[in-house]
Wavefront OBJ file of the C-alpha trace (Angstrom):
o trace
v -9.831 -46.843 -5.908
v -8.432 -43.993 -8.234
v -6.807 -40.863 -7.930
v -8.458 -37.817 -9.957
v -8.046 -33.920 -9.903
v -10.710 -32.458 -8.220
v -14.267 -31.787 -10.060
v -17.092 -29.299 -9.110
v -19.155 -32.970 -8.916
v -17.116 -33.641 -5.973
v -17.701 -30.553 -4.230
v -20.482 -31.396 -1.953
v -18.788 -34.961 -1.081
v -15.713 -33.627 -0.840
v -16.360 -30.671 2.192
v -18.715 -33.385 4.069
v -15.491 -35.550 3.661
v -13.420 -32.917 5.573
v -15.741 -31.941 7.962
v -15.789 -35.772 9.053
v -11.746 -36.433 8.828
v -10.920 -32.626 10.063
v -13.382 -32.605 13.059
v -10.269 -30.412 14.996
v -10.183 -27.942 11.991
v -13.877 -27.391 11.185
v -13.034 -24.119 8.869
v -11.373 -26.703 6.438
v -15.058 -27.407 5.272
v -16.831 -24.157 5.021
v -17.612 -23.281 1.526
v -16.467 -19.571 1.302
v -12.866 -20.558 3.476
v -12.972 -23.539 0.930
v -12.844 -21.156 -2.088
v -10.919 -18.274 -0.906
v -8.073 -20.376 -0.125
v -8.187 -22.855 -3.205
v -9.727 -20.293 -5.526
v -9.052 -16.720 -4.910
v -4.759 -16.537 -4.812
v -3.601 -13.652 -7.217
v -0.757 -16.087 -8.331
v -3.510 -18.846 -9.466
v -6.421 -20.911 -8.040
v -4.734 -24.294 -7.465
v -8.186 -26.648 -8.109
v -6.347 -27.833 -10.791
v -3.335 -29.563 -8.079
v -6.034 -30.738 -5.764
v -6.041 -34.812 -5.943
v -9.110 -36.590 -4.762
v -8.850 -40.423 -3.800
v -12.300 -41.695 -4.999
v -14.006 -44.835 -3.915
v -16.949 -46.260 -6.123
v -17.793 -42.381 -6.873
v -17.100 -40.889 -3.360
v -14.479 -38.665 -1.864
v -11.666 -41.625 0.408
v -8.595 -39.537 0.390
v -6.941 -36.401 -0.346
v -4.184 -33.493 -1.387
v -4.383 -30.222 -1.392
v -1.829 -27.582 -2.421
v -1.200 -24.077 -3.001
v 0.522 -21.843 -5.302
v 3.527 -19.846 -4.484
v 6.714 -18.425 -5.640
v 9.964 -18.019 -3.859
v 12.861 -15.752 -4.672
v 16.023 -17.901 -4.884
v 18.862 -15.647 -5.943
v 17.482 -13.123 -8.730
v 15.070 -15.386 -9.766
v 11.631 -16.220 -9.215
v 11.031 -19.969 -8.661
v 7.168 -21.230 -9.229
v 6.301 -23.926 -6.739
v 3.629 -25.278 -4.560
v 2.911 -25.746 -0.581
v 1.600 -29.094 -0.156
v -0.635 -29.673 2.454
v -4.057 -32.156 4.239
v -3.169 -35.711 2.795
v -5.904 -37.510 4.637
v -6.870 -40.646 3.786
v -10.801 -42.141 4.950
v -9.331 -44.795 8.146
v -11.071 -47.827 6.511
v -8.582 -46.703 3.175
v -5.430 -46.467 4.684
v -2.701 -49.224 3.808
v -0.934 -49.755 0.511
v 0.073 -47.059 -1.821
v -2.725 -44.317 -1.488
v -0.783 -42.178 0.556
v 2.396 -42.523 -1.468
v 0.450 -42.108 -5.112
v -1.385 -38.885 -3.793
v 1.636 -37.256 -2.847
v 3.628 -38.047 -5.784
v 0.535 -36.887 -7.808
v 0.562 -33.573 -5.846
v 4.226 -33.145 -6.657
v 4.548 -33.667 -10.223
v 4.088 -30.709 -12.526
v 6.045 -28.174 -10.233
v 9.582 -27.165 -9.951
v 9.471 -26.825 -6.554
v 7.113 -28.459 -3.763
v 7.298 -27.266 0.251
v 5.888 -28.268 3.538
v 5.913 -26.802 7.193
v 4.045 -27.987 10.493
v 5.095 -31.827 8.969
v 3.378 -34.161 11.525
v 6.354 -36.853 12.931
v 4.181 -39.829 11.383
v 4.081 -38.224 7.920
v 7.793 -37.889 7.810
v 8.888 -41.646 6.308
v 6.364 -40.908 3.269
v 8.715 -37.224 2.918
v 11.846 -39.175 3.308
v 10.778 -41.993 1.418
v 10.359 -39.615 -1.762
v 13.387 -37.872 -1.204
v 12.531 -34.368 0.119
v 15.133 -32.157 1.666
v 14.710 -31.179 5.445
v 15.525 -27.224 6.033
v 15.600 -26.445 9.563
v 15.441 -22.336 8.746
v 13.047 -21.475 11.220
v 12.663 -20.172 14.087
v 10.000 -19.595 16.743
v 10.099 -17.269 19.208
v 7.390 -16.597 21.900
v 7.078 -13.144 24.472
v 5.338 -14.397 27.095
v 2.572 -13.188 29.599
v 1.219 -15.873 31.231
v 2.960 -18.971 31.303
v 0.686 -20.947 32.402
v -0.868 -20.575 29.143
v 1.928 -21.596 27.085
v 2.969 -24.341 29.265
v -1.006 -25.318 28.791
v -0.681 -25.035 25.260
v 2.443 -27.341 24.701
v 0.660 -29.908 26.604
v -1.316 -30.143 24.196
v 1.553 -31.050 21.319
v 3.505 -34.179 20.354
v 6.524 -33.149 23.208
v 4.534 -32.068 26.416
v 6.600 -30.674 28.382
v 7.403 -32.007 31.984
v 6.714 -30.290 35.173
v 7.532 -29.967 39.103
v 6.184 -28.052 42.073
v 8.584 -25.634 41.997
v 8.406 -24.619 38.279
v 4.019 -24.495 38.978
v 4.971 -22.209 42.168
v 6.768 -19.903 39.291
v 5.243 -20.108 36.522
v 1.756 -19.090 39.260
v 4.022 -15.914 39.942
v 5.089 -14.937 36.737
v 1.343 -15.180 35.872
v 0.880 -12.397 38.457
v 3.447 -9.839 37.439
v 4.192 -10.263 33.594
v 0.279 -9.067 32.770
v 1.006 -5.716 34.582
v 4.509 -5.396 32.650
v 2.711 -5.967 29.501
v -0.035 -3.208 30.769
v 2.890 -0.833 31.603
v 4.371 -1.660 27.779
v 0.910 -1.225 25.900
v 0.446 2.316 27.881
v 3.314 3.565 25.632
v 2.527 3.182 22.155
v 4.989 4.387 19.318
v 4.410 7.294 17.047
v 6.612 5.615 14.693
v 4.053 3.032 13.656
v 0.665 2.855 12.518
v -2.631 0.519 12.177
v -3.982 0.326 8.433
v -6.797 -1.494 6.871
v -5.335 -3.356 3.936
v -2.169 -3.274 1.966
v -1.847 -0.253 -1.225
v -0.614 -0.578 -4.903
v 1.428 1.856 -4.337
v 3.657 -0.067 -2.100
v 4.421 -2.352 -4.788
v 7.812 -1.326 -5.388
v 8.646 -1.272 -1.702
v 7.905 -4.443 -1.118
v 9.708 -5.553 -4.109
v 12.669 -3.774 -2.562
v 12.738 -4.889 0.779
v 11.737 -8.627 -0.469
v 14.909 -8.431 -2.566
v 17.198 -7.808 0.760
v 16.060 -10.716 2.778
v 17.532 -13.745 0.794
v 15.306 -16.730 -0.234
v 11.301 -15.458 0.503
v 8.054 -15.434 -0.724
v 6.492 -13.517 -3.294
v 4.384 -10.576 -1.775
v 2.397 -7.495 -3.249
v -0.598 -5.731 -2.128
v -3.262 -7.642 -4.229
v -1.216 -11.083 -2.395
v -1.206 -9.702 0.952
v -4.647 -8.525 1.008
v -5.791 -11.509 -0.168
v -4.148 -13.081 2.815
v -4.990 -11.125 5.687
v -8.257 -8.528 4.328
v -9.950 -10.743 2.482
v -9.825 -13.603 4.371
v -13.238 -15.065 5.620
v -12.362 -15.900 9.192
v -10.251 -15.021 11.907
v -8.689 -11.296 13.280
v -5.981 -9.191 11.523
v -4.441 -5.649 12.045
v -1.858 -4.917 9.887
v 1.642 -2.710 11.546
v 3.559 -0.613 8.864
v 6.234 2.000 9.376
v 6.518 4.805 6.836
v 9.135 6.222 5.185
v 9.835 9.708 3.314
v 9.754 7.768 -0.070
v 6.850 5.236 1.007
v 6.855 1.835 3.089
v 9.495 0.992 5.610
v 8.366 -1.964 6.936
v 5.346 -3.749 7.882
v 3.699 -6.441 10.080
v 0.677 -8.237 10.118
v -0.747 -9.761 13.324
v -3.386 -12.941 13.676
v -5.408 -13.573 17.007
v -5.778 -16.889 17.821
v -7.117 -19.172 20.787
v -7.838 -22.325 21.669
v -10.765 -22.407 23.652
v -10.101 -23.195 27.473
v -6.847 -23.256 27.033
v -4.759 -20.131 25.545
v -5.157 -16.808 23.878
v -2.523 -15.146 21.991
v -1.166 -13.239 18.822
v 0.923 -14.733 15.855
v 3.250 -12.613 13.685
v 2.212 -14.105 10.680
v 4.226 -11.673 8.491
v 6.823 -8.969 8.619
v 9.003 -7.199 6.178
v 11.720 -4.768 7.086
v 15.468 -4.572 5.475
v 17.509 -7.144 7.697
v 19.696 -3.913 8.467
v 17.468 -2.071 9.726
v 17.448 -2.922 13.638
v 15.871 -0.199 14.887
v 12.439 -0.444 12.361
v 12.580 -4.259 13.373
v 12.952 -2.956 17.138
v 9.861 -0.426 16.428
v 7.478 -2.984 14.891
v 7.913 -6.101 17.254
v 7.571 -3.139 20.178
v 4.383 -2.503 18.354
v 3.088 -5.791 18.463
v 4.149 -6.435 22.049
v 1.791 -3.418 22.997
v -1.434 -4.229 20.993
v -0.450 -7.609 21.860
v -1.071 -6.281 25.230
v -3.536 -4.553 25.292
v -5.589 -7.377 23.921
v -4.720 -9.133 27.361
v -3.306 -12.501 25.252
v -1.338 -14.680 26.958
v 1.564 -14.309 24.803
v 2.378 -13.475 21.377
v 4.529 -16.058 19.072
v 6.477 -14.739 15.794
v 8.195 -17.802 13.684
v 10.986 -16.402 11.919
v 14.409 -17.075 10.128
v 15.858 -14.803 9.106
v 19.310 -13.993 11.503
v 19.411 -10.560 11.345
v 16.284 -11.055 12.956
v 16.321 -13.657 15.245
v 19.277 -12.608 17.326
v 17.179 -9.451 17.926
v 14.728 -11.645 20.035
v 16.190 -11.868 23.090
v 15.619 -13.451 26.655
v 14.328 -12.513 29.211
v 11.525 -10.429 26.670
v 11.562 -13.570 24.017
v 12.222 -16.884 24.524
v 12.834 -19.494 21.726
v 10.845 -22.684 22.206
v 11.254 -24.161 18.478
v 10.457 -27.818 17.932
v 12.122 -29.719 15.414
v 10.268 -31.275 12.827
v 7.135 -29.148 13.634
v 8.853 -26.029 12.988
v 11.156 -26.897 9.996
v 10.778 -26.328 6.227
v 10.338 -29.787 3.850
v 11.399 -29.111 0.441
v 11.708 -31.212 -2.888
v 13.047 -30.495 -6.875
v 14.561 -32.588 -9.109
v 17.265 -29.714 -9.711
v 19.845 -30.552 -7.443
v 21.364 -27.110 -8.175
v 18.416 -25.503 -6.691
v 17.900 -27.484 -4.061
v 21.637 -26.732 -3.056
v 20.946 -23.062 -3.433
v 17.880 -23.568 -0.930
v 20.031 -25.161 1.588
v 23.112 -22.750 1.823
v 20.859 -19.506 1.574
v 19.934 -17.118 3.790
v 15.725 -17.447 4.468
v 13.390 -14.811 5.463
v 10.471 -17.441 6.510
v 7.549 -16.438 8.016
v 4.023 -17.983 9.550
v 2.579 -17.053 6.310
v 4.328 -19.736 4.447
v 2.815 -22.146 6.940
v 0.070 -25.205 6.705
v -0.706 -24.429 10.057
v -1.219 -20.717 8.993
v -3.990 -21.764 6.993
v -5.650 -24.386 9.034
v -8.214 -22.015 10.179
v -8.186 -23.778 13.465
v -7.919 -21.651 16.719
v -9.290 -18.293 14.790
l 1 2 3 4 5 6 7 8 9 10 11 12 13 14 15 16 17 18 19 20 21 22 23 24 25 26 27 28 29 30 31 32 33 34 35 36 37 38 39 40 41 42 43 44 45 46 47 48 49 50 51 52 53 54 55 56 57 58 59 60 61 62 63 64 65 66 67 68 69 70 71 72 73 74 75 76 77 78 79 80 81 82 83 84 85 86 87 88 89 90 91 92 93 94 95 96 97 98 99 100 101 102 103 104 105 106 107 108 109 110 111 112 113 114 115 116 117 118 119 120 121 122 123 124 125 126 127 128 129 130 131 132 133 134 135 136 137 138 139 140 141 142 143 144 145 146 147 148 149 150 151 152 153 154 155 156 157 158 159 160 161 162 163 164 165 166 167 168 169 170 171 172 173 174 175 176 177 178 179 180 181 182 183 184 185 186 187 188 189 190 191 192 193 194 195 196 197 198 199 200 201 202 203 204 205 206 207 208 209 210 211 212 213 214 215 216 217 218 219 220 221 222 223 224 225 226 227 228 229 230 231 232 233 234 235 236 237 238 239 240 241 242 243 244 245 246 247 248 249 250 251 252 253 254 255 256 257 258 259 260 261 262 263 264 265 266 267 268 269 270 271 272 273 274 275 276 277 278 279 280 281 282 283 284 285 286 287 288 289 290 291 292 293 294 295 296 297 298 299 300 301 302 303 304 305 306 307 308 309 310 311 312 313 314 315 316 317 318 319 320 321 322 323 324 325 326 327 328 329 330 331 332 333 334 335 336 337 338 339 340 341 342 343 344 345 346 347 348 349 350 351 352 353 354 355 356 357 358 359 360
């Protein structure tokens, strides 16, 4: 076996070897989602980062990453979100695993992971990577049932008795109708665009360099993100100002088929002292949210100005360690102590599991 950067020669091989390792995630080996999400980044395509495992000419094992860029201070930092090592069952032992990441890391100054899967974790430790537990999630709920369904279905199911079925059946009844009540009362403060403009560029810039340690975002970014995106359903919040963009929001619909619908916040901006914009937009995606009759909506977030703002009995925080926190890794210790004693604005759309393209 060898490890090699991905070729165009693999191509065909290498999306028949995801569609057979990734049978949960089936989007992972379309062609166009393929592309767009390896290819198609304003910041850089990252084919070049993508390590193959190759058997006797055929596709046994995987990498992926892709580009990013974090603020850190008054800098820009260049790294890379690693994510899908997978290695062919009848491959797995030895090294593989271990060379494939380290392959994946070298090169950048920085290298991140979220959504880390608990039997993944030794190969993170193992290489020294930093564990950040920055975020947050939150969830406004509509029909438990749905949620409780949902995190059956995860690593931690949660337990149940009689008592809690008899009210979780009852909040089932009357949350829907409070959400019906909350949709019938949109806010003229808001409003539903199409895609992301150029001219926004410099208030993005400006409310990006409020938040602490974030991810780089422009127009030509975001819309690559969220308009341009082959699958799944977007609508896109923003707030105006006098002098241009306030704040924004974008919101994903999701569901997992039998089992739950509901909406992810998969990215906000909005100056962290600015309560009542951040009030305006979440009450704006509580309403559509609503109106779409989803279960419930979810919004992973870290940053605190924020996150006390989500409140019981509307919001309820059900964030699970490991799943939910940030891996990190440089070889400048200086850096990686700025990353750990910052404040983090950290959304969904610096997730793996944001780009899965399961449950869209």
């Amino acid at each position: 076996m060898k490890i090699v950067p991905y070729d165009p020669r693999y191509r065909s091989k290498l999306l028949a070897f995801l569609a057979q390792n990734f049978p949960d995630y089936p989007r992972k080996s379309e062609p166009r989602y393929f592309d767009w999400l390896f290819g198609g980044n304003p910041l850089g395509a990252t084919f070049d980062t993508y390590q193959l495992l190759v058997q006797d000419d055929d596709v046994v094992g995987q990498i992926g990453s892709l580009r990013g860029r974090l603020r850190v201070g008054d800098q820009w930092v260049d790294g890379r979100w690693i994510i899908d090592l997978v290695i062919d069952p009848r491959f797995r032992g030895g090294l593989a695993a271990r060379q494939l990441f380290k392959r994946a890391m070298d090169g950048a100054p920085l290298v991140m992971a979220t959504g880390v899967a608990t039997h993944v974790v030794p190969i993170y430790n193992g290489l020294g990577w930093n564990r950040l537990p920055v975020m947050r999630a939150r969830y406004s709920v509509l029909r438990p049932s749905r949620l409780l369904a949902l995190a059956q279905t995860t690593e931690a199911a949660p337990e149940t008795n009689p008592l809690l079925r008899l009210g979780i059946a009852l909040a089932d009844r009357v949350l829907p109708f409070a959400g019906r009540v909350l949709a019938a009362r949109p806010s003229s403060a808001t409003e539903q665009v199409t895609r992301f403009e150029p001219d926004w560029d410099a208030d993005i810039r400006a409310l990006t360099a409020r938040l602490g340690v974030t991810e780089y975002r422009s127009a030509a970014v975001l819309n690559w993100r969220f308009v341009e995106r082959p699958i799944g359903t977007h609508r896109i919040v923003v707030m105006r100002s006098r002098r241009g963009l306030r704040g924004m929001m974008v919101l994903r619909w999701m569901t997992r088929p039998g089992i739950a619908h509901w909406v992810d916040v998969v990215d906000y901006l909005v100056d962290p002292d600015d309560h009542t914009g951040f009030d305006r937009l979440t009450g704006a995606a509580l309403a559509i949210a609503a109106g779409s009759s989803v279960d419930f909506v979810r919004f992973r977030l870290s940053h605190p100005s924020h996150t006390e703002l989500l409140r019981p009995p509307r919001w309820i925080d059900h964030t699970r360690p490991m799943n939910d926190d940030l891996f990190a890794y440089s070889s400048d210790r200086a850096l990686v102590a700025t990353l750990e004693s910052s404040t983090w604005h950290l959304t969904a759309l610096a997730s793996d599991r944001s780009e899965t393209g399961r449950d869209e």
